[in-house]
C-alpha positions as CSV (number, residue, x, y, z in Angstrom):
1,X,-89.7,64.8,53.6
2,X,-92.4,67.2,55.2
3,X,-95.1,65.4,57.4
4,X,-98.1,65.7,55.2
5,X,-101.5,66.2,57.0
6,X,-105.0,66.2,55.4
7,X,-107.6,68.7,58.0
8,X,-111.0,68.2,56.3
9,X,-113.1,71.4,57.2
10,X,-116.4,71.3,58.7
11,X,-117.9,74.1,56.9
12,X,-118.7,71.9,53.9
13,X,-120.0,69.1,56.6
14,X,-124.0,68.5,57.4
15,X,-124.6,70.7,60.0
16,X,-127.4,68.9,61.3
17,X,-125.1,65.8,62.1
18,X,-122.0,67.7,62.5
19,X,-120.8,65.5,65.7
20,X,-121.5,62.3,63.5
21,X,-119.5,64.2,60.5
22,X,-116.5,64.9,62.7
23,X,-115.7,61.6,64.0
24,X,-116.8,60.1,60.6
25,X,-114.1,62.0,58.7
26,X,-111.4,61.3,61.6
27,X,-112.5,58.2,61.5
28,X,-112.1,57.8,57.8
29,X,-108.2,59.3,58.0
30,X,-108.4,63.1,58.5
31,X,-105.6,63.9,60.6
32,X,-107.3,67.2,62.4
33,X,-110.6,68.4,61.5
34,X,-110.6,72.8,60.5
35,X,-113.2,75.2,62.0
36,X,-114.4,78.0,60.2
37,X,-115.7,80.8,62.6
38,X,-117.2,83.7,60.3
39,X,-119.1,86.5,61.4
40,X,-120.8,88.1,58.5
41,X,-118.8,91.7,59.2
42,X,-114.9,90.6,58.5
43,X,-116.5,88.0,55.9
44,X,-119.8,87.6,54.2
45,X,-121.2,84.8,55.9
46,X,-122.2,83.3,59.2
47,X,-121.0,80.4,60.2
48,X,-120.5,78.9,64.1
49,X,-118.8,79.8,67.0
50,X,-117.4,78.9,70.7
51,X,-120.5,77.2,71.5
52,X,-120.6,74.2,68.6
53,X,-116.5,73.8,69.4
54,X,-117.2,73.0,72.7
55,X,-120.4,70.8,71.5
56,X,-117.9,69.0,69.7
57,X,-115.9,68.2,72.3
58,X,-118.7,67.3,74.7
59,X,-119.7,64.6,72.0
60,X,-116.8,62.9,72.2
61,X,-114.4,64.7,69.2
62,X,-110.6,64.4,70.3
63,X,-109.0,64.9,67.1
64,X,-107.1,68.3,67.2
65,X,-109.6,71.0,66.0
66,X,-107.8,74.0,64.5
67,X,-110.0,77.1,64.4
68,X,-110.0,79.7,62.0
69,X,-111.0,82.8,62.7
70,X,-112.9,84.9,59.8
71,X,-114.5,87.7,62.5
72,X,-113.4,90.4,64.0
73,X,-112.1,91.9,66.7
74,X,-110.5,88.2,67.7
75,X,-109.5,89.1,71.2
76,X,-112.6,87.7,73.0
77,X,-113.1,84.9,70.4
78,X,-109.2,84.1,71.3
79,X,-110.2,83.2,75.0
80,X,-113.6,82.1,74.5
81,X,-112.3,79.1,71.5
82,X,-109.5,78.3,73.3
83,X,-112.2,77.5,76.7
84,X,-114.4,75.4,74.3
85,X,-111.4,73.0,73.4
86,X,-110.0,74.5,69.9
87,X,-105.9,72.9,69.5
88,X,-104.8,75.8,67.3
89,X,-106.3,79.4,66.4
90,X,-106.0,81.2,63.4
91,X,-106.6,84.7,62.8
92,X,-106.5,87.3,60.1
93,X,-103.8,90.2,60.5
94,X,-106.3,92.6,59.1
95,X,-109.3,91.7,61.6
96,X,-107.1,92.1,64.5
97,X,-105.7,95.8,65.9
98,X,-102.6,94.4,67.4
99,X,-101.5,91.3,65.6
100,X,-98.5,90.6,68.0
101,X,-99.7,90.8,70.9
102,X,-103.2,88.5,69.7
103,X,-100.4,86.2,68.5
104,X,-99.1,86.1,72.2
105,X,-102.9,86.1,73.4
106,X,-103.3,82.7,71.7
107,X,-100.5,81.3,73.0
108,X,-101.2,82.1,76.6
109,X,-104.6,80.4,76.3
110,X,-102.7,77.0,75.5
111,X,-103.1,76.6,71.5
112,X,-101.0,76.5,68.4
113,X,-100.6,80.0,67.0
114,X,-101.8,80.4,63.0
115,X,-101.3,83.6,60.9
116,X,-103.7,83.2,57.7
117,X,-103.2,85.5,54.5
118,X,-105.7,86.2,52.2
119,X,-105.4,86.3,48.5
120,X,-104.9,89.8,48.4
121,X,-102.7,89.8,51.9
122,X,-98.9,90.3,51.3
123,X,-95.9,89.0,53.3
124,X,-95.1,91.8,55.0
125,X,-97.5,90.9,57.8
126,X,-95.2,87.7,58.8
127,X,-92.2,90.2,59.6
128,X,-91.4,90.4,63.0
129,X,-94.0,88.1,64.0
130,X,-92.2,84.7,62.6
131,X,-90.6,83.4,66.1
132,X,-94.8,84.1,67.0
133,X,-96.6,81.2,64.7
134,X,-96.8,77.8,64.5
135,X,-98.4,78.1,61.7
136,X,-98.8,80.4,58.2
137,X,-102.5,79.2,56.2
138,X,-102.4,80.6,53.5
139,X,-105.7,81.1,51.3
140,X,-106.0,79.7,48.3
141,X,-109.6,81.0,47.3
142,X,-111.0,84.2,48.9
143,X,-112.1,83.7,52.4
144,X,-116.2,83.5,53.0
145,X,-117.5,80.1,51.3
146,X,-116.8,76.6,50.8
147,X,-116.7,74.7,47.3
148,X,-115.1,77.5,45.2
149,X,-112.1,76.8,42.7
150,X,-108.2,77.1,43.4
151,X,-106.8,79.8,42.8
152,X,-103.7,79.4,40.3
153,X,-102.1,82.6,41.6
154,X,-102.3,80.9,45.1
155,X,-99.1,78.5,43.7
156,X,-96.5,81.3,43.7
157,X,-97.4,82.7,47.3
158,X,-97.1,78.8,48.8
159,X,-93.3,79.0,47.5
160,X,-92.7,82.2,48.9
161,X,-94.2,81.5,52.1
162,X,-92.2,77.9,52.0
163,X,-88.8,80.2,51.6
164,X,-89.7,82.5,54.1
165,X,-90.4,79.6,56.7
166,X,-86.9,78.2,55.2
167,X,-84.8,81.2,55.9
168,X,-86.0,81.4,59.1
169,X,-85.0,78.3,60.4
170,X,-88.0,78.1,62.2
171,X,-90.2,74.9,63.2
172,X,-93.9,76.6,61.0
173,X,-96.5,74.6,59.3
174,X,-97.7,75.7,56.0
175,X,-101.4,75.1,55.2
176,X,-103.7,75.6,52.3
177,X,-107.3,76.2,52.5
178,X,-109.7,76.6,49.4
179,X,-110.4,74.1,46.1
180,X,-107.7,72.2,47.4
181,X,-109.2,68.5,45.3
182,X,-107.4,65.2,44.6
183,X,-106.3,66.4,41.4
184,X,-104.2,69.2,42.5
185,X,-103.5,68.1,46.0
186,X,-99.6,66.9,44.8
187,X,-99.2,70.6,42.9
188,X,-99.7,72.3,46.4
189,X,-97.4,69.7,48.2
190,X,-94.8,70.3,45.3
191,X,-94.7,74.4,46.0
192,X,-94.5,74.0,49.8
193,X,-97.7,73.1,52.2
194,X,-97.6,70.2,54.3
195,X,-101.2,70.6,56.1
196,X,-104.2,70.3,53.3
197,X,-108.0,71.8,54.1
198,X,-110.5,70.1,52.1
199,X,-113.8,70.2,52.9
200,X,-116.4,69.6,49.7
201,X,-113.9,67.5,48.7
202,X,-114.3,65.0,51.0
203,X,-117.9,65.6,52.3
204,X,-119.4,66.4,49.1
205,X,-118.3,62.4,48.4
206,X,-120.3,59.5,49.7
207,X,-116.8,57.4,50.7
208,X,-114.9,59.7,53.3
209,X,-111.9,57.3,53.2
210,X,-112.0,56.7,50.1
211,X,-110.9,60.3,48.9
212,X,-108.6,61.2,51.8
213,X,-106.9,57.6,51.1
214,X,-106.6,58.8,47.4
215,X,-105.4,62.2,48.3
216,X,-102.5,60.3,50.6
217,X,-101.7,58.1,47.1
218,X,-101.0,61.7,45.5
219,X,-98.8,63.2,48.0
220,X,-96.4,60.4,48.5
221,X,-95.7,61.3,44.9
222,X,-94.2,64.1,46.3
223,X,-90.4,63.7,46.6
């Protein structure tokens, strides 16, 4: 049985408190808390950068933070997240000009390497890049904003991915992000993921612990 772990995102937290949200939603049974850095070019929104990662940290956060990188070019924001205390780094294949060697970048800084693929994004990125990542998110909604729906068509990609990672032989996570609620959170398990992003999911609720307990009764459901 996969090791199934629940990452609540901060993008659908209260900014304003965001250090109180963090440890709140650790504190409440969120295994790793997920950092959306957007830039308003590669995506079209603006999020939060370096600076509030390492803000976290300087508050006290020491829950992995896994950051995922909506911006381009990601070389700089490679070095300057990994400096501000981010566990794992994400990136886009099509924001970055040499996806291999950024893969290698983000390992040399000290982090967990991610690949993310949007909707639209085929497979053929992961070639040749597989014995790179530690990690393959895969998008489930189109990249830019939080509280939007699942998408369906998100279901088949998880299983290919899943096989992929099988035929390789290869120690990878597979994450979702995007609508991912209580009532589907066993559906995405079933086709392959083992890490889980929810964010208005879990923030948009007034009992933290109460939903990430209740999306833990659903995947142990899971055979």
């Amino acid at each position: 049985m996969r090791n199934h772990q629940i990452a609540a995102s901060l993008l659908s937290a209260d900014f304003a408190r965001l250090g109180e949200e963090a440890q709140a939603v650790i504190d409440a049974g969120a295994d790793m808390l997920h950092f959306d850095a957007m830039d308003n070019h590669f995506v079209s929104n603006l999020t939060i950068g370096p600076v509030v990662c390492a803000a976290l940290r300087r508050y006290g956060i020491q829950a992995n933070i896994n950051v995922h990188l909506m911006a381009k070019p990601v070389d700089r924001l490679i070095v300057d997240f990994a400096k501000a205390g981010a566990t794992a780094i994400t990136f886009h294949p099509e924001a970055s000009e040499h996806v291999a060697r950024d893969l290698v970048l983000i390992r040399k800084q000290g982090c967990k390497v991610g690949l993310a693929l949007k909707p639209d994004t085929t497979l053929d990125c992961l070639e040749n890049v597989l014995d790179k990542i530690d990690l393959i998110l895969v998008m489930s909604v189109n990249p830019g904003f939080a509280g939007q729906t699942f998408l369906p068509t998100a279901i088949d990609k998880i299983k290919l991915v899943r096989k992929v990672i099988s035929a390789s032989g290869r120690d990878i996570r597979l994450a979702v992000d995007g609508g991912i609620k209580t009532k589907n959170i066993a559906q995405i398990a079933q086709a392959g993921a083992d890490i889980f992003v929810a964010g208005s999911a879990i923030f948009d609720q007034p009992d933290y612990a109460e939903v990430i307990t209740e999306m833990r009764s659903q995947l142990a459901k899971v055979k």
